[in-house]
C-alpha positions in Angstrom: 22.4 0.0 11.4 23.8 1.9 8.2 21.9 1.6 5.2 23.5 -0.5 2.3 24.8 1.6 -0.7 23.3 1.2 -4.0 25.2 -0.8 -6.4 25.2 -0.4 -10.1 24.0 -4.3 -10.4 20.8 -3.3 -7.7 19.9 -0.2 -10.2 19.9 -2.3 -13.3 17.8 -4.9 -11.8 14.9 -1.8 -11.2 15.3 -0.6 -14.3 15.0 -3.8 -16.2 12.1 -4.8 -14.3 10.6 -1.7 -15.4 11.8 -2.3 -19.3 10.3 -5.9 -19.3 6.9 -4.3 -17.7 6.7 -1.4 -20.0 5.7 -3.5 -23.1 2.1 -4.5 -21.1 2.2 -0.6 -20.1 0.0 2.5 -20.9 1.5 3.7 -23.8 0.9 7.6 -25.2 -0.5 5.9 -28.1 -2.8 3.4 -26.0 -3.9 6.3 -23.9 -5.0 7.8 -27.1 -7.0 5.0 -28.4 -8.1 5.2 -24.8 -9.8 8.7 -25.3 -10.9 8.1 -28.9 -13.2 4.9 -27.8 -16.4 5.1 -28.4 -17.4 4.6 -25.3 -16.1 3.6 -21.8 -16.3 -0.4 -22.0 -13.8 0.1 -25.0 -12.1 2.5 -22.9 -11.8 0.1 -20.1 -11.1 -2.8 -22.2 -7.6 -1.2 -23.9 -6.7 -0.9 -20.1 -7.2 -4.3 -19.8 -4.9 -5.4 -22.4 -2.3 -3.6 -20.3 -2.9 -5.2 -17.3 -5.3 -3.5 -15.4 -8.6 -5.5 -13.9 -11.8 -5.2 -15.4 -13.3 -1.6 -14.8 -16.0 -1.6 -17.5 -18.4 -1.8 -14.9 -17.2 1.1 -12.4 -17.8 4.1 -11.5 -15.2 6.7 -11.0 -13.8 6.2 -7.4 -13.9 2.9 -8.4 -12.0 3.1 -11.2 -9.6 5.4 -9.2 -9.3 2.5 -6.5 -8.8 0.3 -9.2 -5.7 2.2 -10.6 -4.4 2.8 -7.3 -4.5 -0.9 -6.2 -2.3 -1.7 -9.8 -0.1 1.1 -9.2 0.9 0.0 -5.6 1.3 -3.5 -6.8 3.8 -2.6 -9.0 5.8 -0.7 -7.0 5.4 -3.8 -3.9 6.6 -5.7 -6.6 9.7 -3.5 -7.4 10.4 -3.3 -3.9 10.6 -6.7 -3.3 14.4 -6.4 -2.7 15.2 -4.4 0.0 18.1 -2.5 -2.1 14.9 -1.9 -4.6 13.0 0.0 -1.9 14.6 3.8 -1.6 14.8 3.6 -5.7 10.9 2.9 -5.3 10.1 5.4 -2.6 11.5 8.2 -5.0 8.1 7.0 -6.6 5.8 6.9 -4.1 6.9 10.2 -2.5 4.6 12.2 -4.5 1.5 10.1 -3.7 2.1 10.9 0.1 2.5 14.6 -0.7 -1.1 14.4 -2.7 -2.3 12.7 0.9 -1.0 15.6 3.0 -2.0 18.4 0.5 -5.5 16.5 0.5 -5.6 16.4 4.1 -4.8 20.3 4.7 -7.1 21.2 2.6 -9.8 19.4 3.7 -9.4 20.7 7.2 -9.5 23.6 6.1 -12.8 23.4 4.4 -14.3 21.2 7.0 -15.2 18.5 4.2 -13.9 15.1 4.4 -12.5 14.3 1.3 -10.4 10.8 2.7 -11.7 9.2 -0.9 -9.7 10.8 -2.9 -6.4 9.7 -0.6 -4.1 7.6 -2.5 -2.9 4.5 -1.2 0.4 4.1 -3.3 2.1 6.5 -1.0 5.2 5.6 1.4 2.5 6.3 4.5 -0.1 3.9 5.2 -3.5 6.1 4.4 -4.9 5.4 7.8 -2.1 6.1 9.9 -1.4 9.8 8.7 -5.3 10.3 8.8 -5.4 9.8 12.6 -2.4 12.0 12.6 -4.0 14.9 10.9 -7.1 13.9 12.8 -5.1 13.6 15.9 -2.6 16.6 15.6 0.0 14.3 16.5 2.1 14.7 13.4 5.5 14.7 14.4 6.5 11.2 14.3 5.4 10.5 10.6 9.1 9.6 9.2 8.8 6.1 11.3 5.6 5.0 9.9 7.3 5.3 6.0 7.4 1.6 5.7 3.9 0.7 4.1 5.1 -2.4 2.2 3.6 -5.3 2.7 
């Protein structure tokens, strides 16, 4: 089965999603209320006026999780059309890097470090654990699909 080309109409559509999200989004200038708050309840609630849950409570892998669990959601969301998907993956290529990068280097220091794995990648977290774990790494490209 070929792959469907890319038309100019299924590129808009992404990148108007992304314009109509970007008013609720992290802004430079939010980010730098952000860091100016007097403390990290006002922090947490800027992020919450652009969407994020409430993290005023968290710790840091918490809040880490929390961001990761927004971040993925969005891109589901932008993925929801299957033309959407390979624009999307661009995106979420660099999380599954970070994953393997974390992995290798955790072997090598004998540490487990599996919370700072990112679950916005194209892999599922789990699967290319065991893989690492396992040795078995060759067969990685058919487990890309992580969407929901």
């Amino acid at each position: 089965m070929s792959k469907p080309k890319l038309r100019d109409a299924d590129f808009l559509y992404v990148t108007s999603t992304l314009w109509a999200k970007e008013a609720n989004m992290l802004t430079p200038e939010k980010a730098n209320r952000m860091i100016d708050a007097g403390s990290f309840e006002d922090a947490a609630k800027l992020a919450e006026e652009c969407g994020y849950r409430d993290m005023s409570g968290m710790d840091v892998f918490e809040v880490d999780a929390a961001l990761s669990e927004h971040r993925t959601a969005i891109f589901e969301e932008l993925a929801a059309k299957a033309y959407a998907r390979p624009i999307v993956d661009l995106f979420r290529m660099k999380f599954d890097y970070h994953n393997v990068k974390v992995l290798v280097k955790s072997m090598g220091a004998n540490v487990d470090a599996t919370r700072i794995l990112s679950q916005s990648g194209r892999i599922n977290v789990k699967v290319l654990t065991e893989a690492f774990n396992s040795g078995a790494r060759g067969d990685l490209a058919g487990c890309q699909d992580s969407y929901k």
